[in-house]
VOPA-19649 format. One record per residue (C-alpha): residue number from 1; x, y, z. Coordinates in nm, 2 decimals, always signed. Last residue first. Example, Ala and Ser with C-alpha at 12.3 -4.5 7.8 and 13.67 -1.06 7.14 Angstrom:
2
{num = 2; px = +1.37; py = -0.11; pz = +0.71}
{num = 1; px = +1.23; py = -0.45; pz = +0.78}
//
This chain:
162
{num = 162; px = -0.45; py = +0.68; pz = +1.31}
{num = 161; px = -0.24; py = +0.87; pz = +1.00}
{num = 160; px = +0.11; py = +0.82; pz = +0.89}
{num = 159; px = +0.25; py = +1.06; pz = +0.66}
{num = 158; px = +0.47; py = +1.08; pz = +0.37}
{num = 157; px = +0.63; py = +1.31; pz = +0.23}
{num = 156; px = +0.70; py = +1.47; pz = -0.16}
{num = 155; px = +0.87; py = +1.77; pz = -0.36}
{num = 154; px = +0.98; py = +1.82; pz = -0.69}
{num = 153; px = +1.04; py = +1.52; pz = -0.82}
{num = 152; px = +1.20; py = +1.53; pz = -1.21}
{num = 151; px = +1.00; py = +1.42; pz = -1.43}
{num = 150; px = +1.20; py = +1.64; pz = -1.70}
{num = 149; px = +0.86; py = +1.75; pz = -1.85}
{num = 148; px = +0.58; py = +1.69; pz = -1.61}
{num = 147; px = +0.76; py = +1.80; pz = -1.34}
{num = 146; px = +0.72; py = +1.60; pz = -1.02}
{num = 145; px = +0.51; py = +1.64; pz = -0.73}
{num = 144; px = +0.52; py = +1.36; pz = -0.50}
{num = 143; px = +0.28; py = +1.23; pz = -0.21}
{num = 142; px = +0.28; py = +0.88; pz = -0.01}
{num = 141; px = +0.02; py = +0.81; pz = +0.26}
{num = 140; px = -0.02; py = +0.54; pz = +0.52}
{num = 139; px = -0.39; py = +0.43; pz = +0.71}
{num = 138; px = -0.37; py = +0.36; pz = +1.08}
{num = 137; px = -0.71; py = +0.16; pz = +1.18}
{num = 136; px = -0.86; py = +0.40; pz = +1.47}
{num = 135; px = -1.28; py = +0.30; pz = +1.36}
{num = 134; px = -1.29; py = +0.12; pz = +1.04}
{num = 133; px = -1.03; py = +0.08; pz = +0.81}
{num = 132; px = -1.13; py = -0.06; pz = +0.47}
{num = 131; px = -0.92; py = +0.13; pz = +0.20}
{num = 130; px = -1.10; py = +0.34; pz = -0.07}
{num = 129; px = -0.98; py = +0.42; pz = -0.43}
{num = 128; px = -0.79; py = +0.68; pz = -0.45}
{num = 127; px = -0.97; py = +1.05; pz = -0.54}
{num = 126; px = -0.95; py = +1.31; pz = -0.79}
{num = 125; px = -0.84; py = +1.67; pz = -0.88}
{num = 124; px = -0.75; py = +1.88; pz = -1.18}
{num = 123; px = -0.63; py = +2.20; pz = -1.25}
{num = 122; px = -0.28; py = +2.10; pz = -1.26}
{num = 121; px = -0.21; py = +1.74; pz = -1.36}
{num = 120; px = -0.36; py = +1.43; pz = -1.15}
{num = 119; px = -0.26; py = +1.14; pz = -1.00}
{num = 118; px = -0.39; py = +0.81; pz = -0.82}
{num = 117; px = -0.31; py = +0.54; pz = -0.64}
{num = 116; px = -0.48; py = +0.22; pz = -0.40}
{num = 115; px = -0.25; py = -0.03; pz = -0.22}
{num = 114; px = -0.33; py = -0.36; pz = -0.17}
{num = 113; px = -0.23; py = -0.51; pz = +0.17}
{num = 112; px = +0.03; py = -0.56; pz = +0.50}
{num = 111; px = +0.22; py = -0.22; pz = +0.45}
{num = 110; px = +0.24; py = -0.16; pz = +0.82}
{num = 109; px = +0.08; py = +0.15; pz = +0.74}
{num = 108; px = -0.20; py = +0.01; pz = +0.52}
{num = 107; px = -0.19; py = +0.22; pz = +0.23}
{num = 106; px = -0.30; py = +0.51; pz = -0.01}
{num = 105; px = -0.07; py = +0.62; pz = -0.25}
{num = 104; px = -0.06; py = +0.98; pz = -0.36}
{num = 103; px = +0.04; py = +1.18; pz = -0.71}
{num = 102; px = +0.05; py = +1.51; pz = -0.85}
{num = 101; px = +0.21; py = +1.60; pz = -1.18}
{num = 100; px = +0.35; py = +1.98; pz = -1.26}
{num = 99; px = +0.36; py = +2.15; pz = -1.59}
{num = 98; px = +0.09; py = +2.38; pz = -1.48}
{num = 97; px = +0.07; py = +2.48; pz = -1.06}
{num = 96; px = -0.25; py = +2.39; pz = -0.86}
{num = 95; px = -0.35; py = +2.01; pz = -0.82}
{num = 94; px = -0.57; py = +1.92; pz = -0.63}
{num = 93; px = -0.54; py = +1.56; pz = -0.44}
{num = 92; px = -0.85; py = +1.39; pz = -0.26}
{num = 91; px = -0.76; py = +1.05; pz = -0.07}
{num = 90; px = -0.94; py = +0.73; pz = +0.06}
{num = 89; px = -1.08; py = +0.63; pz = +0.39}
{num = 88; px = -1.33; py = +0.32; pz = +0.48}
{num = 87; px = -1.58; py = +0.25; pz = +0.76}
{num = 86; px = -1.87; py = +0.26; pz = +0.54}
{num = 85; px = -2.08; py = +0.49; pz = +0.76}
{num = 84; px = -1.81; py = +0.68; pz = +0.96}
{num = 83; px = -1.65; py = +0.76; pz = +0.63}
{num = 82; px = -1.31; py = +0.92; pz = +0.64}
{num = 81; px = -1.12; py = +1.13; pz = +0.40}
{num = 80; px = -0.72; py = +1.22; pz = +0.42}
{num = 79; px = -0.68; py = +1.56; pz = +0.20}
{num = 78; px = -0.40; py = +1.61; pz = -0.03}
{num = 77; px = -0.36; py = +1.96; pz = -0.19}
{num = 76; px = -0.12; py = +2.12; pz = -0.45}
{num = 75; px = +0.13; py = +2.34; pz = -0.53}
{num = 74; px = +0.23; py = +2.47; pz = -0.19}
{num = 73; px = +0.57; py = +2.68; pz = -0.26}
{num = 72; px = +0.96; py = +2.63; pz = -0.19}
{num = 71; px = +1.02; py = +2.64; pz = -0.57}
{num = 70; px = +1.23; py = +2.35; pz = -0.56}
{num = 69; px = +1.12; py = +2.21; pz = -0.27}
{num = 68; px = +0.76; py = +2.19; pz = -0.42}
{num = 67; px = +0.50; py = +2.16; pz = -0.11}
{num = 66; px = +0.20; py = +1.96; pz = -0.12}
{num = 65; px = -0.02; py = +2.16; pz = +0.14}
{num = 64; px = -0.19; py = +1.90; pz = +0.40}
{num = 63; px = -0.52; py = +1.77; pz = +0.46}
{num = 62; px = -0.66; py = +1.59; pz = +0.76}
{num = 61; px = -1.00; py = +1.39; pz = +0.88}
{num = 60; px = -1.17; py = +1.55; pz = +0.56}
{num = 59; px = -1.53; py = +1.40; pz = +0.65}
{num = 58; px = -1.77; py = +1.14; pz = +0.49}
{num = 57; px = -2.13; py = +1.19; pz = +0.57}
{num = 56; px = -2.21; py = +1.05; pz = +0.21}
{num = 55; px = -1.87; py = +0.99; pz = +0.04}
{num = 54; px = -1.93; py = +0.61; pz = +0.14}
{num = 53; px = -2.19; py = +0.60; pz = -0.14}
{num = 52; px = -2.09; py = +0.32; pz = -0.30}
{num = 51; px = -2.03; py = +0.51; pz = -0.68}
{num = 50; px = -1.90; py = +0.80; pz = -0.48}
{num = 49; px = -1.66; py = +0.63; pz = -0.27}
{num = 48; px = -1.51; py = +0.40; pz = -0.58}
{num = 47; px = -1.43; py = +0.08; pz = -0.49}
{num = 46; px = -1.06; py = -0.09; pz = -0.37}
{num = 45; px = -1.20; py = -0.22; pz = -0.07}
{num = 44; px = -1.57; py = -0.19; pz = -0.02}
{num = 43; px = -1.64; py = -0.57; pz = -0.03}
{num = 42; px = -1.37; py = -0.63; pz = +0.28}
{num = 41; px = -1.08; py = -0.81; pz = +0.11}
{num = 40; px = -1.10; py = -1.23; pz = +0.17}
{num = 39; px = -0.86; py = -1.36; pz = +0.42}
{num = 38; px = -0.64; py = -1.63; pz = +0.31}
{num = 37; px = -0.66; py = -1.98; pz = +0.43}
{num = 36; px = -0.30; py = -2.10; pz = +0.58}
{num = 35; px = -0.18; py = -2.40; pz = +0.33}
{num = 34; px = -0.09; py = -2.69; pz = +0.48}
{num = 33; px = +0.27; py = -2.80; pz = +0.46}
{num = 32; px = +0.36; py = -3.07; pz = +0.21}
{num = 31; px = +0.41; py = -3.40; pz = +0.35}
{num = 30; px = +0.75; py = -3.52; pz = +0.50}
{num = 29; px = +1.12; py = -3.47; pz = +0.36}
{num = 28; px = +1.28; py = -3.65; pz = +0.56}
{num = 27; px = +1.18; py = -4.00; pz = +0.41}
{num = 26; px = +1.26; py = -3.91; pz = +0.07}
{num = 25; px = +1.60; py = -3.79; pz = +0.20}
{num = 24; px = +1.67; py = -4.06; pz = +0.34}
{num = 23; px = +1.69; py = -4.12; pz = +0.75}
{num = 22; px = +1.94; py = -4.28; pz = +0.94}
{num = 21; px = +2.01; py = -3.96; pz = +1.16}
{num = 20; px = +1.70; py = -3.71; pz = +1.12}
{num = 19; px = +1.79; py = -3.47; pz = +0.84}
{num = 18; px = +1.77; py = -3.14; pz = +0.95}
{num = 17; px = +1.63; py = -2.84; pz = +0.71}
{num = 16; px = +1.78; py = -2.51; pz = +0.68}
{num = 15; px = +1.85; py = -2.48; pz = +0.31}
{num = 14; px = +2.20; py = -2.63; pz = +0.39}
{num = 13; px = +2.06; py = -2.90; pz = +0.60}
{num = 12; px = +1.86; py = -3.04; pz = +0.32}
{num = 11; px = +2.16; py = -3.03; pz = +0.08}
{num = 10; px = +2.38; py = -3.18; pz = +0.37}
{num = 9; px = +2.17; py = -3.46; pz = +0.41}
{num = 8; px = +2.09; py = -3.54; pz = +0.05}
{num = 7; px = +2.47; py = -3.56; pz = +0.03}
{num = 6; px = +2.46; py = -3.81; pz = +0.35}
{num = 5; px = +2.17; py = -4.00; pz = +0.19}
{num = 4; px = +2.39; py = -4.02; pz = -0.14}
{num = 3; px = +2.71; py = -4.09; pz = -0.02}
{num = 2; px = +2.55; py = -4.41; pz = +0.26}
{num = 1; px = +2.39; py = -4.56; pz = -0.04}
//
């Protein structure tokens, strides 16, 4: 008996758990932890801005030039879009040069939540879906060109935006 609660013992204390002297390991091992509720998503998160309306009174809050490193050129076109009304952001991209792929990621900035992508080819644009963040929330973007062919990256940043 003693082997097999001091085995139990070490097995408990090697994942970080303490056996209390004189105790089994059925008796150390105590109820299941209680589960932490999760926090439903905000209804707009992950929807379409136009479909909801948000793009209504919604305003470019930045934009930058996509630059190719390899060609050492702007490309394309990512603009950072807030609506006061709905309290959410999303993301435009353009796309200028043939051959080339465009692509951004939405995000919280401390990475806490869902994500929300999209990509387009040249001559083309379109948005992420939206992110709740009302007011100052920090919102995270990730860019990359990369050539359709060899898909090689051509260029890419990110950016933190409050």
């Amino acid at each position: 008996m003693w082997m097999r609660t001091a085995a139990a013992a070490a097995i408990l204390a090697a994942g970080g758990l303490a056996v209390p002297a004189g105790a089994t390991a059925d008796q150390a091992s105590g109820p299941d932890p209680v589960q932490q509720p999760t926090l439903a998503a905000h209804p707009l998160e992950g929807t379409d801005p136009v479909s909801t309306g948000c793009h209504i009174g919604a305003h470019v809050v930045t934009s930058w030039g996509m630059h190719n490193d390899v060609y050492d050129e702007v490309q394309g076109l990512a603009q950072l879009v807030y609506s006061p009304a709905c309290g959410t952001n999303w993301v435009n991209v353009y796309g200028f040069t043939p051959g080339n792929s465009y692509r951004v990621v939405l995000f919280d900035h401390d990475g806490g939540s869902a994500s929300f992508e999209t990509s387009v080819g040249a001559g083309s644009n379109d948005a992420t879906l939206q992110k709740y963040a009302p007011g100052n929330s920090c919102v995270a973007v990730m860019w990359q060109i990369s050539n359709t062919t060899s898909l090689f990256r051509e260029g890419w940043g990110t950016s933190t935006i409050c």
